[in-house]
HTML snippet that shows the backbone in 3Dmol.js (N, CA, C, O; Angstrom):
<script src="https://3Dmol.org/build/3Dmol-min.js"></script>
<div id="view" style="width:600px;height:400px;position:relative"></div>
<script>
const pdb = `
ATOM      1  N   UNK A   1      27.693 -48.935  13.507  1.00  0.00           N
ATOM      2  CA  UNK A   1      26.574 -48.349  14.206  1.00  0.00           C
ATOM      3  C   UNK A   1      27.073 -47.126  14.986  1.00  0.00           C
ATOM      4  O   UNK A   1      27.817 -47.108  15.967  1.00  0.00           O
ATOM      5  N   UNK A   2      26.550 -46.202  14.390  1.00  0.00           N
ATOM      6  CA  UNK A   2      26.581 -44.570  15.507  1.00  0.00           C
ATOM      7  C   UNK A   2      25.920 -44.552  16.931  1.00  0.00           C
ATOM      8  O   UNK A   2      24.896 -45.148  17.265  1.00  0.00           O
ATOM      9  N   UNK A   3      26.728 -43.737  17.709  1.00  0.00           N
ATOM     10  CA  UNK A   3      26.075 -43.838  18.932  1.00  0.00           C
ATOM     11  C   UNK A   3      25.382 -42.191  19.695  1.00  0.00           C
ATOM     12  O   UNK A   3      26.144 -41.573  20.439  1.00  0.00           O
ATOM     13  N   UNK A   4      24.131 -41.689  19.462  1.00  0.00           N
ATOM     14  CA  UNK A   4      24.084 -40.426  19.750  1.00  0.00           C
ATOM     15  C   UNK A   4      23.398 -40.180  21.086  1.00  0.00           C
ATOM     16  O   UNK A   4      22.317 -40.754  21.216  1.00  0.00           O
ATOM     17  N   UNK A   5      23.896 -39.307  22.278  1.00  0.00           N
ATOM     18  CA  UNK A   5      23.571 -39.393  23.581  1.00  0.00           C
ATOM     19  C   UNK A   5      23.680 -37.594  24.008  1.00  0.00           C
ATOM     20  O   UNK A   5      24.586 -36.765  24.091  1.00  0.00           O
ATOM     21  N   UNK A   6      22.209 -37.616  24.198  1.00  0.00           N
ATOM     22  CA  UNK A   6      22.222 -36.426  25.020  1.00  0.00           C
ATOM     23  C   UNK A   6      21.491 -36.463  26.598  1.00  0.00           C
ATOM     24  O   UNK A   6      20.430 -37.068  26.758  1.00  0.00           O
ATOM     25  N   UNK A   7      22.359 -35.565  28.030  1.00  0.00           N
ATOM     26  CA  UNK A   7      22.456 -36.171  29.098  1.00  0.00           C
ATOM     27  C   UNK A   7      22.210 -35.243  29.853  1.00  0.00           C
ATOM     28  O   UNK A   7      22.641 -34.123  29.581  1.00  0.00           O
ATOM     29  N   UNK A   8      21.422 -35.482  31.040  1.00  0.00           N
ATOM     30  CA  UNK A   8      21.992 -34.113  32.065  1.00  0.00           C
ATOM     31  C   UNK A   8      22.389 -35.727  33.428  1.00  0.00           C
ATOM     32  O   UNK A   8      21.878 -36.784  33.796  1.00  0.00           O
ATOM     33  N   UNK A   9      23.398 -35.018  33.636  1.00  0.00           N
ATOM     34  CA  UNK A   9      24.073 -35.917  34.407  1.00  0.00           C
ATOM     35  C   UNK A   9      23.679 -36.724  35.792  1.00  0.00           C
ATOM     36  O   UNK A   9      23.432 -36.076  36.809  1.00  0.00           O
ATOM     37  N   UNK A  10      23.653 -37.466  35.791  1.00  0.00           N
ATOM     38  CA  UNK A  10      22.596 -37.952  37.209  1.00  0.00           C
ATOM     39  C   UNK A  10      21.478 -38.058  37.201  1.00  0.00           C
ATOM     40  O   UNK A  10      20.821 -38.566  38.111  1.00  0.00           O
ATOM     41  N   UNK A  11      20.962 -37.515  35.980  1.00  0.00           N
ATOM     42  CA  UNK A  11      19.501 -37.548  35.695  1.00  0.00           C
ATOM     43  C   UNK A  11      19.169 -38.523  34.560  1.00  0.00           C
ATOM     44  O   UNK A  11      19.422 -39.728  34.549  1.00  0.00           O
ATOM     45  N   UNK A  12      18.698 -37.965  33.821  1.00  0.00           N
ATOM     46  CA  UNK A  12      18.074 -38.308  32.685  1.00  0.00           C
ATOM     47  C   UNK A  12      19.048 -38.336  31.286  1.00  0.00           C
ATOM     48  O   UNK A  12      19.824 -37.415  31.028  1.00  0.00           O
ATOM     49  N   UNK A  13      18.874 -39.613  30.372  1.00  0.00           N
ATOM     50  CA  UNK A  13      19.838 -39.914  29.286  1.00  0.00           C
ATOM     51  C   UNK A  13      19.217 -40.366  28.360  1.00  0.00           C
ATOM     52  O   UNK A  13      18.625 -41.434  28.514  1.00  0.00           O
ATOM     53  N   UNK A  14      19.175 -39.682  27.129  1.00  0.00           N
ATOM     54  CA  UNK A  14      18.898 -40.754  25.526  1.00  0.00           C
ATOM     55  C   UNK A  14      20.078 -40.727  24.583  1.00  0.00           C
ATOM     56  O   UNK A  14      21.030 -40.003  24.292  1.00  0.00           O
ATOM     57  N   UNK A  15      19.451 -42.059  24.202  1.00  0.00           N
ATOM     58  CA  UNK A  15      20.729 -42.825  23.352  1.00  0.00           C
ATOM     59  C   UNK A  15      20.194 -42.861  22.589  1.00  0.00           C
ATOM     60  O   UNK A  15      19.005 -43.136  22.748  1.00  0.00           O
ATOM     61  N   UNK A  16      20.871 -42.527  20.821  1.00  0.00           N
ATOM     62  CA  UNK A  16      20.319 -43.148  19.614  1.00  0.00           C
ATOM     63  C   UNK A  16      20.997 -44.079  19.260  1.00  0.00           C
ATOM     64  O   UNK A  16      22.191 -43.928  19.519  1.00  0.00           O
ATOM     65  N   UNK A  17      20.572 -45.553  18.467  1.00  0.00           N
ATOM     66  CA  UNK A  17      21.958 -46.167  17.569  1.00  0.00           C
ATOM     67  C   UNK A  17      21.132 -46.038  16.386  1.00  0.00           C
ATOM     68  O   UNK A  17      20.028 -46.531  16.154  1.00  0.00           O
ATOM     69  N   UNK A  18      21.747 -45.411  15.798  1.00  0.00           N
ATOM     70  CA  UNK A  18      21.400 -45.856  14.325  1.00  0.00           C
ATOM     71  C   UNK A  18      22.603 -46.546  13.333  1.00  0.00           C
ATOM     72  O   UNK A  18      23.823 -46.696  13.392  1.00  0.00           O
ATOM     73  N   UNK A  19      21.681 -46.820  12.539  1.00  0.00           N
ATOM     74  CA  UNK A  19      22.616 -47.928  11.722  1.00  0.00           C
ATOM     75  C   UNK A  19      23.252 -47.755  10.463  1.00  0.00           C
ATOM     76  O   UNK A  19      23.046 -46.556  10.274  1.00  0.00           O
ATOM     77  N   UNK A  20      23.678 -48.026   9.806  1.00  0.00           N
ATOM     78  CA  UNK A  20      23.812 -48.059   8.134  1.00  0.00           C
ATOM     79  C   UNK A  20      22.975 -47.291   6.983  1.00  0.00           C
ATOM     80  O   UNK A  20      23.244 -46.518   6.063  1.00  0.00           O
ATOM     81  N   UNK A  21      21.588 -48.034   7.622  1.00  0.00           N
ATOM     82  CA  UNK A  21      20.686 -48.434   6.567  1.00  0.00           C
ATOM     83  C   UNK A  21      19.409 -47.351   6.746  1.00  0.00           C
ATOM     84  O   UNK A  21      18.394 -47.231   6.061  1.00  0.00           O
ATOM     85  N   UNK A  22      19.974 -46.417   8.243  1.00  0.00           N
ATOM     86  CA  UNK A  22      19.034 -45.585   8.462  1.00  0.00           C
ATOM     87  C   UNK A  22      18.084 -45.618   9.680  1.00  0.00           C
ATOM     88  O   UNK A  22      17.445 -44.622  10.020  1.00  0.00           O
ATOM     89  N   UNK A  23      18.023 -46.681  10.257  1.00  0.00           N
ATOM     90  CA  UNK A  23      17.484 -47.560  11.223  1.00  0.00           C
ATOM     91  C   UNK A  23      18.325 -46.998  12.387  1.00  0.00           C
ATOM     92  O   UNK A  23      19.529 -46.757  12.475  1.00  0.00           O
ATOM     93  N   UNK A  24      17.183 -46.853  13.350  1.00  0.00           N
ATOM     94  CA  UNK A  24      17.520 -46.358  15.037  1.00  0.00           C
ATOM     95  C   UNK A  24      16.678 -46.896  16.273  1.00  0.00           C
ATOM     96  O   UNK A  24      15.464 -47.067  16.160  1.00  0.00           O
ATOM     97  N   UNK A  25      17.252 -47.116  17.272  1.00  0.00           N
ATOM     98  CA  UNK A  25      17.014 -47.725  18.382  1.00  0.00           C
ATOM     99  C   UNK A  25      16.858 -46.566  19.497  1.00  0.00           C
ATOM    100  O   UNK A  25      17.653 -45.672  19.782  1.00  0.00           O
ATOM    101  N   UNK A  26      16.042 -46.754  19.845  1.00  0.00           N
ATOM    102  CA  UNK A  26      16.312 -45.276  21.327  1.00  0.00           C
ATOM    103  C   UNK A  26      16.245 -45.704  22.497  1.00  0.00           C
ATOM    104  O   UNK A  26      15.319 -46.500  22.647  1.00  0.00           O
ATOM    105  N   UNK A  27      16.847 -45.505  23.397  1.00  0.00           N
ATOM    106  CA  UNK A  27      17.436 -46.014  24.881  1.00  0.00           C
ATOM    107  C   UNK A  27      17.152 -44.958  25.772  1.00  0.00           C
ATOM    108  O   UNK A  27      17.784 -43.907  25.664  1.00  0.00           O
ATOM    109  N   UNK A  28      16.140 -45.119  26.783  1.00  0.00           N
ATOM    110  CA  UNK A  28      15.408 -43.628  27.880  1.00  0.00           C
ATOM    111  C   UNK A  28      16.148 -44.184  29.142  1.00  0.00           C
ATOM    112  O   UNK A  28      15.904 -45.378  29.319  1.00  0.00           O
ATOM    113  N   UNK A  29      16.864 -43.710  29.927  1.00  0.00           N
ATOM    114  CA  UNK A  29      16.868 -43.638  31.381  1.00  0.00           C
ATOM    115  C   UNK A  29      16.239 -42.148  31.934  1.00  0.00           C
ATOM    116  O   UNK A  29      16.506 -41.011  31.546  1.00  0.00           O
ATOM    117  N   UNK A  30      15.511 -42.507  32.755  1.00  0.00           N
ATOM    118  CA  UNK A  30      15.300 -41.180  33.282  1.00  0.00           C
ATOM    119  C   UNK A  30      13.775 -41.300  33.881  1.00  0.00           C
ATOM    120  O   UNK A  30      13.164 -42.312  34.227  1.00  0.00           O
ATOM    121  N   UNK A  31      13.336 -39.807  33.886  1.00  0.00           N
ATOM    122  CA  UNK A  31      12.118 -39.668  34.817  1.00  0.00           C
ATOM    123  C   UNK A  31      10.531 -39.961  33.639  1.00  0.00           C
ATOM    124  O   UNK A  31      10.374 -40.110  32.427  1.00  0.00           O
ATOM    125  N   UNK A  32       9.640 -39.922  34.841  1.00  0.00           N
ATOM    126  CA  UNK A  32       8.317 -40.320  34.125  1.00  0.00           C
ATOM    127  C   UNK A  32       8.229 -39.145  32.793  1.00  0.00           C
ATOM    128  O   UNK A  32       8.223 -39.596  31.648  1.00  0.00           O
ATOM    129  N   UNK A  33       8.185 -38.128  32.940  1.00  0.00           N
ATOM    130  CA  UNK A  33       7.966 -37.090  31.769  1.00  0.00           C
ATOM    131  C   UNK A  33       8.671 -37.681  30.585  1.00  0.00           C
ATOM    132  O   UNK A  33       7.950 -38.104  29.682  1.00  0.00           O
ATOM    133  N   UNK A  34      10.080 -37.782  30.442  1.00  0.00           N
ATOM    134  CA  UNK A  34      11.206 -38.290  29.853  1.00  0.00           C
ATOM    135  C   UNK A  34      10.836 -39.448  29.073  1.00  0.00           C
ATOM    136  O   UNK A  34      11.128 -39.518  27.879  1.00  0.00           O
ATOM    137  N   UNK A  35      10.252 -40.298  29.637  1.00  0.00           N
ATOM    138  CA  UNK A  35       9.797 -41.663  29.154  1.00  0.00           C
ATOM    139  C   UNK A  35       8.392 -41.696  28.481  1.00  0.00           C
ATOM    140  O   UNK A  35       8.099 -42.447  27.551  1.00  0.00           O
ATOM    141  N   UNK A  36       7.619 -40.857  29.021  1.00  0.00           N
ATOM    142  CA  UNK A  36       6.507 -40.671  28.521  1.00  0.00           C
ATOM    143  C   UNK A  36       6.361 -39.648  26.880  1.00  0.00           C
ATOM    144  O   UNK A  36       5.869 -39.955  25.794  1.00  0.00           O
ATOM    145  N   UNK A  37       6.753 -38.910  27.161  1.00  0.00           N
ATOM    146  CA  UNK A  37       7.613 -37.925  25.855  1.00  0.00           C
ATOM    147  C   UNK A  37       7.903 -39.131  24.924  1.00  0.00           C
ATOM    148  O   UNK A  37       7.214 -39.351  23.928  1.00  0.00           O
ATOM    149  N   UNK A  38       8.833 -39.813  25.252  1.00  0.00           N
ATOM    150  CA  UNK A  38       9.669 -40.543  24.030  1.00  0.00           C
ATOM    151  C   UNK A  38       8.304 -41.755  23.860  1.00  0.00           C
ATOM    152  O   UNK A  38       7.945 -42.141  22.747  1.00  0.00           O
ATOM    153  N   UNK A  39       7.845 -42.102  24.780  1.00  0.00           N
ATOM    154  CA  UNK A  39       6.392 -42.983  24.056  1.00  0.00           C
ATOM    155  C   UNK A  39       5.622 -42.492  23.563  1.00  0.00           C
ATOM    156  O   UNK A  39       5.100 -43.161  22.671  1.00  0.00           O
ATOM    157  N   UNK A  40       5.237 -41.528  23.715  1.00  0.00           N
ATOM    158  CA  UNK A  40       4.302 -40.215  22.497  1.00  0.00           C
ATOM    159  C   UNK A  40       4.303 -40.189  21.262  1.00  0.00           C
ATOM    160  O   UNK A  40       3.482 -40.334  20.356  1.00  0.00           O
ATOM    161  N   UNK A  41       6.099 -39.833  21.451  1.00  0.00           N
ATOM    162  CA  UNK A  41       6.603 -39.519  19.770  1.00  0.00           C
ATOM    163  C   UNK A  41       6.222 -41.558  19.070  1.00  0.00           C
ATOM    164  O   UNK A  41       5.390 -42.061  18.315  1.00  0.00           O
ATOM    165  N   UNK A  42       7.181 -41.981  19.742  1.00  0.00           N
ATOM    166  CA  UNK A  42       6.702 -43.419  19.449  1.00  0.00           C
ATOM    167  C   UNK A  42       5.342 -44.096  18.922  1.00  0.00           C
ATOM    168  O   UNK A  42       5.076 -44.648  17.854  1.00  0.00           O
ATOM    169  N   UNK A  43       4.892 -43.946  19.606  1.00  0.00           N
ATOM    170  CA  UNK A  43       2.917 -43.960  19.226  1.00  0.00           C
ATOM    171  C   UNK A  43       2.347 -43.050  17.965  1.00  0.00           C
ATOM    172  O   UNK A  43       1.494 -43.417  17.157  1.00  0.00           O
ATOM    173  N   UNK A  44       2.937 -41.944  17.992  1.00  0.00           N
ATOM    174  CA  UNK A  44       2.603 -41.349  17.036  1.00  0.00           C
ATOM    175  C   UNK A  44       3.269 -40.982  15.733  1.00  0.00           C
ATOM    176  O   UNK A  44       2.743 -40.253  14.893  1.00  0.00           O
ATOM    177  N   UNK A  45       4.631 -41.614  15.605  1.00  0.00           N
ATOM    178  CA  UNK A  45       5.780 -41.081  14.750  1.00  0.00           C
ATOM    179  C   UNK A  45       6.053 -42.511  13.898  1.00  0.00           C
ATOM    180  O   UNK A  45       6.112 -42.634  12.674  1.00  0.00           O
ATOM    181  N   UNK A  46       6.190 -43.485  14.863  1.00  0.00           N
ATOM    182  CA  UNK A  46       6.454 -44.967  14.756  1.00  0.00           C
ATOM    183  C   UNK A  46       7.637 -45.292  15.571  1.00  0.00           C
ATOM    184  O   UNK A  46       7.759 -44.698  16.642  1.00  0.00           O
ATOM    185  N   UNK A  47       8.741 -46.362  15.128  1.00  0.00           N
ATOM    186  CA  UNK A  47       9.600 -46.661  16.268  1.00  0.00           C
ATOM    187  C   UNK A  47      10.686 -46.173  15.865  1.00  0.00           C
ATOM    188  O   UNK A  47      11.569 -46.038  16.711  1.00  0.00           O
ATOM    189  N   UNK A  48      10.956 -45.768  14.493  1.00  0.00           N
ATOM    190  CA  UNK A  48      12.469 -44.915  14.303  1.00  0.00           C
ATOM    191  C   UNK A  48      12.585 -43.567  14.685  1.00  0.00           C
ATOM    192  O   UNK A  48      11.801 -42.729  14.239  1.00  0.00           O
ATOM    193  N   UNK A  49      13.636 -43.230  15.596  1.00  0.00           N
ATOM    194  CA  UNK A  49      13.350 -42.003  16.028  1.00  0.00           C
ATOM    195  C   UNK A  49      13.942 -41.055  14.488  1.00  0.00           C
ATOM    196  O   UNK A  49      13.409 -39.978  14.222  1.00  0.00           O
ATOM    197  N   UNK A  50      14.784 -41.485  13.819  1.00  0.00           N
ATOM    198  CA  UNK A  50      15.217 -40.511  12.808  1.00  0.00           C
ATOM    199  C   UNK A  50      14.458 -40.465  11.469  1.00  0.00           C
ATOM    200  O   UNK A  50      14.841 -40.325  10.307  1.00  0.00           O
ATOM    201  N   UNK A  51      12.789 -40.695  12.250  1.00  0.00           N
ATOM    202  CA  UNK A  51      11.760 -40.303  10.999  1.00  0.00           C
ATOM    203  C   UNK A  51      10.624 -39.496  12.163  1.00  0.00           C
ATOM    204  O   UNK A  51       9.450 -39.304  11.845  1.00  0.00           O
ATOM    205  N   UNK A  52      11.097 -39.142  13.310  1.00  0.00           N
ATOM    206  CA  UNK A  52      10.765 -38.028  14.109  1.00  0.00           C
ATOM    207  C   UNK A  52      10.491 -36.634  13.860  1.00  0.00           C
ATOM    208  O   UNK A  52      11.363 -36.263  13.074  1.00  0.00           O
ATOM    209  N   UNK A  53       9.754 -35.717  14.121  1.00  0.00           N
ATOM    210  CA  UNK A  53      10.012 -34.096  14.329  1.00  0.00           C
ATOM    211  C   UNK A  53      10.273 -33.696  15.352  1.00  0.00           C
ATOM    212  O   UNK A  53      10.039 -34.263  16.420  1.00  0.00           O
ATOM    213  N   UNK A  54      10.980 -32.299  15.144  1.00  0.00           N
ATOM    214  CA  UNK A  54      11.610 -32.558  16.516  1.00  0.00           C
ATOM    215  C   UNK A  54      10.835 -31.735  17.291  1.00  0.00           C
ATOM    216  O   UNK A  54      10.185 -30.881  16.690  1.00  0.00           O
ATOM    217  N   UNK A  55      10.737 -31.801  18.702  1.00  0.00           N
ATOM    218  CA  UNK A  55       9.949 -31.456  19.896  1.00  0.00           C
ATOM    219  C   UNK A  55       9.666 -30.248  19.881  1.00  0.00           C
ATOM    220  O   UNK A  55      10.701 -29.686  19.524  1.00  0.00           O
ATOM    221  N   UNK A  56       8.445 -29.083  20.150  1.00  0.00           N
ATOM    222  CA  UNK A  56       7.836 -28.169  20.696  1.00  0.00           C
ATOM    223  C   UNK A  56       7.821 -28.106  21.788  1.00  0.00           C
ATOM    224  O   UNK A  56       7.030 -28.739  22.488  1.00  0.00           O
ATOM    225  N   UNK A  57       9.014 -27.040  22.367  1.00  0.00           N
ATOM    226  CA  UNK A  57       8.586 -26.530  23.876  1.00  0.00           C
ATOM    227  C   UNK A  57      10.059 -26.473  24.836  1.00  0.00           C
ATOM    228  O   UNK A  57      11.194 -26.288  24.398  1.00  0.00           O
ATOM    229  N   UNK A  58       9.720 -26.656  26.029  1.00  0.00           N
ATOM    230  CA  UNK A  58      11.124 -25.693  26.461  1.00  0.00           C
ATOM    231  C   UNK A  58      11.362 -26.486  27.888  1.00  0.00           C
ATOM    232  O   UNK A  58      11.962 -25.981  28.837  1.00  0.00           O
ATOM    233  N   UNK A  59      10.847 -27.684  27.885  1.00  0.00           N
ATOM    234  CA  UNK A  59      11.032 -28.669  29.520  1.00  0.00           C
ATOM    235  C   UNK A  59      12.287 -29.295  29.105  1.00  0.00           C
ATOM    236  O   UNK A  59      12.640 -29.272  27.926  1.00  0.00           O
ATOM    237  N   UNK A  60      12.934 -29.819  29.971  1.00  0.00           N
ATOM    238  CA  UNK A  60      14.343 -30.540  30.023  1.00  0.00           C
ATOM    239  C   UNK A  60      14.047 -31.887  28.851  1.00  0.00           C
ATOM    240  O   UNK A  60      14.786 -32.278  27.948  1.00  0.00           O
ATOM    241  N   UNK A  61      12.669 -32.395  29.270  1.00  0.00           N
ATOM    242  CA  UNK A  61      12.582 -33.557  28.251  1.00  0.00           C
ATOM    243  C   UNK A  61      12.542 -33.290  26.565  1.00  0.00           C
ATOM    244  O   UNK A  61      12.953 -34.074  25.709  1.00  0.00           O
ATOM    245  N   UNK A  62      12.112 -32.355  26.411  1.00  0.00           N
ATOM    246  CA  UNK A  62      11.465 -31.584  24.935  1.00  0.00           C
ATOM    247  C   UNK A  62      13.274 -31.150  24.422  1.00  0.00           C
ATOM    248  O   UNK A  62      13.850 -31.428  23.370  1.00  0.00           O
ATOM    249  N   UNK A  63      13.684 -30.539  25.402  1.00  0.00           N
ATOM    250  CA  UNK A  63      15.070 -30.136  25.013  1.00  0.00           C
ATOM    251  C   UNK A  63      16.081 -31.610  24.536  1.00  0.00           C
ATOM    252  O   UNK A  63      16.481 -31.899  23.408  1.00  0.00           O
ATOM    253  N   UNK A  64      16.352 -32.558  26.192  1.00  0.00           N
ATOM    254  CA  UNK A  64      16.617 -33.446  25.920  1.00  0.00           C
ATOM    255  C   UNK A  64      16.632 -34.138  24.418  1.00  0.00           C
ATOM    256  O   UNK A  64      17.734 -34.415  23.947  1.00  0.00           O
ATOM    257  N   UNK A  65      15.190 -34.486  23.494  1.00  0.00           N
ATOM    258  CA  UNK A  65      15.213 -35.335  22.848  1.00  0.00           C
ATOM    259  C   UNK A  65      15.574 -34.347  21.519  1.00  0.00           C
ATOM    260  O   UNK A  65      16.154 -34.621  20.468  1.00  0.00           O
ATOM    261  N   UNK A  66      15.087 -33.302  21.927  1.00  0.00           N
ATOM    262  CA  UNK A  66      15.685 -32.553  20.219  1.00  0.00           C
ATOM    263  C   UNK A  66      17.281 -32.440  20.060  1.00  0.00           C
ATOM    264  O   UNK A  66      17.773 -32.265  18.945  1.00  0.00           O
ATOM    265  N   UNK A  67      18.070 -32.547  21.214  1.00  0.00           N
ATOM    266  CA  UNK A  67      19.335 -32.190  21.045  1.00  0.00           C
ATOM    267  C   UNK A  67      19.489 -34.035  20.299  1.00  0.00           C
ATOM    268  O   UNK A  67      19.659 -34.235  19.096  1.00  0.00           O
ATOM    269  N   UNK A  68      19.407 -34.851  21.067  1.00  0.00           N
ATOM    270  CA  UNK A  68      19.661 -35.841  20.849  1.00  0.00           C
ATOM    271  C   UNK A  68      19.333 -36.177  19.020  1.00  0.00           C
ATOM    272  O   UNK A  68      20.144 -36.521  18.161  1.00  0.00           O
ATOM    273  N   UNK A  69      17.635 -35.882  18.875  1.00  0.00           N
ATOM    274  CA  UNK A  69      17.623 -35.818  17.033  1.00  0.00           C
ATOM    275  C   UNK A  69      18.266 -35.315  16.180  1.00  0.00           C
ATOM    276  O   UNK A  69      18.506 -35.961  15.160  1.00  0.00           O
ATOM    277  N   UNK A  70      18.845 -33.719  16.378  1.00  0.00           N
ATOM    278  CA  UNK A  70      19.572 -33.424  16.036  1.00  0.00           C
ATOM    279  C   UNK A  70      21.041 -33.607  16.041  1.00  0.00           C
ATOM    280  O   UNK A  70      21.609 -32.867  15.237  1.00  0.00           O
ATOM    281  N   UNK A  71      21.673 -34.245  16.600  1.00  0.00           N
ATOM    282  CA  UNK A  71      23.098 -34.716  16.771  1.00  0.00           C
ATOM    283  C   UNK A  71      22.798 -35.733  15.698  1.00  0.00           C
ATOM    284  O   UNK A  71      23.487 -35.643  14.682  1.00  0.00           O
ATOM    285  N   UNK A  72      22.007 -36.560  15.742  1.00  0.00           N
ATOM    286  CA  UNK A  72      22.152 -37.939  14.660  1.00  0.00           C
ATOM    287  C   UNK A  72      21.853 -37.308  13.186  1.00  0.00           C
ATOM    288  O   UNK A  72      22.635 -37.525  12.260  1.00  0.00           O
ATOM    289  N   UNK A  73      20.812 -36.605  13.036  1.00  0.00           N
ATOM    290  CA  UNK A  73      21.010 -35.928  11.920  1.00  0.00           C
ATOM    291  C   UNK A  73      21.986 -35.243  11.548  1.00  0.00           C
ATOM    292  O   UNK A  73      21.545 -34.857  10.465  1.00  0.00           O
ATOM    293  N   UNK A  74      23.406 -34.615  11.670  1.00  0.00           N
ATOM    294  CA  UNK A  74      24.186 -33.768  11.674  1.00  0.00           C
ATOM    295  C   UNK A  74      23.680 -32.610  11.762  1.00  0.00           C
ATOM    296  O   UNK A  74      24.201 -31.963  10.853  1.00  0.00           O
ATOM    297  N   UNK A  75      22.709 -31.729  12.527  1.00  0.00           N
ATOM    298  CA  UNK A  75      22.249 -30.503  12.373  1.00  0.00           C
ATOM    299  C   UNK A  75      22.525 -29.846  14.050  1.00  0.00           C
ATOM    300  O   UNK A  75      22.099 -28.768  14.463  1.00  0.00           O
ATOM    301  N   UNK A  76      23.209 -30.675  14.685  1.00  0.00           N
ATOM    302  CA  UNK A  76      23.393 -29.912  16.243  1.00  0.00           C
ATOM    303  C   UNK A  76      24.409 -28.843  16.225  1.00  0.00           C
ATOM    304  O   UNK A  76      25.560 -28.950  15.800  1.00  0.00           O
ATOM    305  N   UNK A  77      23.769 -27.650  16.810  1.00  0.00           N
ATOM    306  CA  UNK A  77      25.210 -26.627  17.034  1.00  0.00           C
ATOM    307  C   UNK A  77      25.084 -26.378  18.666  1.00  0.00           C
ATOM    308  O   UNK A  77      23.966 -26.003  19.021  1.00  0.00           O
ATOM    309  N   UNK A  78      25.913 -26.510  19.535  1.00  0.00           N
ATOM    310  CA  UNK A  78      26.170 -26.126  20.446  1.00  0.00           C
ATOM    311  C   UNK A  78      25.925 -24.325  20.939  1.00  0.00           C
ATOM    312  O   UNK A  78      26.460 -23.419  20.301  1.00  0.00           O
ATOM    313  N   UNK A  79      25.318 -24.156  21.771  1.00  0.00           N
ATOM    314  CA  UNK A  79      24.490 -23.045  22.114  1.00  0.00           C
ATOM    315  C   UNK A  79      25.385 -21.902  22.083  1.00  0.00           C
ATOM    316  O   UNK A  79      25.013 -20.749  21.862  1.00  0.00           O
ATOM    317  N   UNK A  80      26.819 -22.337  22.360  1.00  0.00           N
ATOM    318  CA  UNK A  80      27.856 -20.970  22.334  1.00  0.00           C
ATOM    319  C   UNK A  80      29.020 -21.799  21.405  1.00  0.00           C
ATOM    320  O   UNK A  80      29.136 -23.006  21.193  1.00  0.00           O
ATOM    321  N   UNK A  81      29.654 -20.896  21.044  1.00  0.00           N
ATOM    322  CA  UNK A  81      31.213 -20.950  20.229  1.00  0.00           C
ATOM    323  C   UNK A  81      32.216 -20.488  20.332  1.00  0.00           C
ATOM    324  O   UNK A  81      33.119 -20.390  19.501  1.00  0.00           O
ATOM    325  N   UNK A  82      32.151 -20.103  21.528  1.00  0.00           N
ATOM    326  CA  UNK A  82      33.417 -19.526  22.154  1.00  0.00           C
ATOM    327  C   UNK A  82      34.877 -20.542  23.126  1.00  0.00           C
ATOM    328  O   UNK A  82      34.900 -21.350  24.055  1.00  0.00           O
ATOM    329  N   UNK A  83      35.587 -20.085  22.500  1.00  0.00           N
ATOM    330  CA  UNK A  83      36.818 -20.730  23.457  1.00  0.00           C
ATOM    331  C   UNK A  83      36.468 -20.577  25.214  1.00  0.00           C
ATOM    332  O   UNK A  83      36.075 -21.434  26.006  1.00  0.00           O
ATOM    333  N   UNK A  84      36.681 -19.620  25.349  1.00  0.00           N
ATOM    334  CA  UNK A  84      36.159 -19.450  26.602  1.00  0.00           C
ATOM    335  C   UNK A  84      35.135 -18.529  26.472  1.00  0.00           C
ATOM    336  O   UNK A  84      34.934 -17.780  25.517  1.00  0.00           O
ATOM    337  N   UNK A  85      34.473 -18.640  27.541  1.00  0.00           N
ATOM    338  CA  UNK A  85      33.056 -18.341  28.136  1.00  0.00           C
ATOM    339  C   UNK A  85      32.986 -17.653  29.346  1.00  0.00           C
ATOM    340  O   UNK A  85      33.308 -18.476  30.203  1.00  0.00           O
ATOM    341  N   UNK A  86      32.702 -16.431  29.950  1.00  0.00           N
ATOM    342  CA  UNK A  86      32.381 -16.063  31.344  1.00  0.00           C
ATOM    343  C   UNK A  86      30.865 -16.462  31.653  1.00  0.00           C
ATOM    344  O   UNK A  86      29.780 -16.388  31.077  1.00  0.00           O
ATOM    345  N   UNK A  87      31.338 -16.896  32.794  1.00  0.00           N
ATOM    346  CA  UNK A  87      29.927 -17.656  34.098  1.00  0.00           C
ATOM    347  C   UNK A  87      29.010 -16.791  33.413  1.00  0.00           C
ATOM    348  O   UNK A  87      27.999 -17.300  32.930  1.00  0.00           O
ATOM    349  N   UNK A  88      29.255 -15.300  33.277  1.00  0.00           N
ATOM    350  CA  UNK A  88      27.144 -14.726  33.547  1.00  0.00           C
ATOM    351  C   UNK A  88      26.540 -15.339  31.929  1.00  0.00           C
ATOM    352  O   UNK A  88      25.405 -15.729  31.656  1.00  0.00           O
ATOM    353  N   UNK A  89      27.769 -15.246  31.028  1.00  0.00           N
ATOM    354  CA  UNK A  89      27.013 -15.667  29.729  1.00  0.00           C
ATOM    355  C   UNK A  89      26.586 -16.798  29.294  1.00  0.00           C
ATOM    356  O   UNK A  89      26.192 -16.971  28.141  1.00  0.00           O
ATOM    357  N   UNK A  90      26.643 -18.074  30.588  1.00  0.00           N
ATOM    358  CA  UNK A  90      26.446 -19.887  30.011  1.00  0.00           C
ATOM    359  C   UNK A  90      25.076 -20.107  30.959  1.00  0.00           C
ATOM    360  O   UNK A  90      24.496 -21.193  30.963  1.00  0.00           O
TER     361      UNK A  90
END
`;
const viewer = $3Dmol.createViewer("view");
viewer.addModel(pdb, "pdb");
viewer.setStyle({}, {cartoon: {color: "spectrum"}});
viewer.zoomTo();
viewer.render();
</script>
């Protein structure tokens, strides 16, 4: 079982497990938006998140869960690619 987690620290956290067979579990800590978001998709998607689309829009939660879909799918790229980074550009 894979374990996929995207976080802002102290805040808000989703977990995927998915399994073998394709099958995923999703795990919300966090705020009302956060939780409510992921019952949306739920209600309207069904209960596997990796038969999801991924989120429209630009709030921490919308971000949150697409990074997270995308990591389990193999399609996440990290926003920069640089060894190092200066402060004004992150």
């Amino acid at each position: 079982m894979a374990v996929y987690e995207a976080t802002l620290k102290g805040r808000d956290s989703i977990q995927l497990h998915v399994d073998e067979q394709g099958g995923a579990q999703v795990k919300v800590v966090g705020c009302t938006e956060l939780l409510s978001l992921v019952r949306k998709f739920q209600i309207q998607h069904g209960a596997n998140p990796m038969n999801w689309p991924q989120p429209v829009g630009a709030s921490h939660s919308e971000l949150l869960l697409k990074e997270v879909l995308l990591k389990a799918k193999g399609q996440w790229n990290y926003p920069y690619d640089h060894l190092e980074l200066c402060h004004c550009r992150s």
